[in-house]
N, C-alpha and C positions, 0 to 999 in steps of 0.2 A: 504494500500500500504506500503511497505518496504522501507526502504532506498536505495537500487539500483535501483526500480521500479521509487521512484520519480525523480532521478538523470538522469534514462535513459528518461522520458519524459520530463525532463527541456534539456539534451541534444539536444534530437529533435526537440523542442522548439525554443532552441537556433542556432540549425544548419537551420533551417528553418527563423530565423531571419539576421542571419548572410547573407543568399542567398539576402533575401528583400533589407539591409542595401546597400549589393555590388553594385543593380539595382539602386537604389537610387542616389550613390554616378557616376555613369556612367550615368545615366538620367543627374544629376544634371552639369556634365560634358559639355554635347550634349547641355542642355539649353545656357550654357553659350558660347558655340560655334554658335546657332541658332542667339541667339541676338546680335553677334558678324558682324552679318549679316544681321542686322535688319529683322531677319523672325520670325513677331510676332504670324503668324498663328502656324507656327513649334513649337515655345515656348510655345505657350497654349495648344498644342495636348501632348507636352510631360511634362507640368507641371502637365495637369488632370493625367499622366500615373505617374510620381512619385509620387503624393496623390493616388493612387490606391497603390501603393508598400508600403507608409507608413501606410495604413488600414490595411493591413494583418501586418506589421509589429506590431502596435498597438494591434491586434487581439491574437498574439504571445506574448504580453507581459501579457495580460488580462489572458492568461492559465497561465503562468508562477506564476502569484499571485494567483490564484486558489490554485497551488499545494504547494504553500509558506504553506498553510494552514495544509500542510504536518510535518511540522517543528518545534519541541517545540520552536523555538526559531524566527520564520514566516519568515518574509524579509528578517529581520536582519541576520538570520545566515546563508542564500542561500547566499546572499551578500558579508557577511565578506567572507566565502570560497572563492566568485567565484575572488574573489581582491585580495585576499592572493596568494601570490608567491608560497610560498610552496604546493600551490593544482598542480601545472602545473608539481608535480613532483610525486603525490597521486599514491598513491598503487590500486586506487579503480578508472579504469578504465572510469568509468562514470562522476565521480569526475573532471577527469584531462580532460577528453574529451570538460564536461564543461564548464572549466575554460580556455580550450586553445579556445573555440568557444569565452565566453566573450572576450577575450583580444583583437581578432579577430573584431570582434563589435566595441570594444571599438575604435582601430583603424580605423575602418571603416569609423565610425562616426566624428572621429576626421579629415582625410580628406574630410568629407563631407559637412562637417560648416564649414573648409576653402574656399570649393570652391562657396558655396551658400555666404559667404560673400560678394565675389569677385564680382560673380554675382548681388547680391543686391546692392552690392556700384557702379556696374556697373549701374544698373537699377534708382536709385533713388537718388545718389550721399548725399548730404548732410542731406538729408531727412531717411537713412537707418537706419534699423532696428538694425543692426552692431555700430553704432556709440555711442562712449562711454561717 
């Protein structure tokens, strides 16, 4: 494989991660609205559904290190790119497509362990997993 071949399957990859991430973070939402309500049955049907979102998410990361293997440089240098600023501005359309999905993720993720804290410190109070 090439270097635009690897770029455009980490792309897909990651666009396909990013979808799972969003569900996740909107699941993660709806739970903390159920319990808000006390409807434990609702929170367990859509806690099994956000661990389904995070297998495929998982599953998406698992190819992503496969094709690291692509890389004289493996993790390391799909990383450094996809975190460098200057990729979100790359000549090399796969590149930047990339880097704009991670950032994407990375956000994603960052509102979604806000709201699962929330949730948690809701659920367990002094007992949570959150607590420093």
């Amino acid at each position: 494989m090439n270097d635009k071949e690897v770029w455009l399957e980490i792309a897909k990859q990651l666009q396909a991660q990013y979808r799972y991430v969003c569900e996740i973070r909107r699941l993660t939402e709806e739970i903390g609205e159920v319990l808000g309500r006390d409807d434990t049955v609702s929170a367990q049907l859509l806690l099994g559904m956000r661990q389904e979102e995070m297998t495929h998410y998982d599953q998406c990361e698992e190819k992503i290190h496969i094709l690291d293997s692509c890389f004289s440089g493996g993790k390391q240098e799909r990383e450094r790119h996809l975190r460098a600023k200057e990729s979100l501005t790359s000549e090399e359309p796969m590149k930047k497509k990339a880097a704009e999905l991670y950032q994407g993720i990375q956000n994603q993720l960052k509102l979604t362990i806000e709201l699962d804290k929330r949730v948690n410190k809701k659920l367990t109070g002094k007992d949570s997993f959150y607590q420093s």
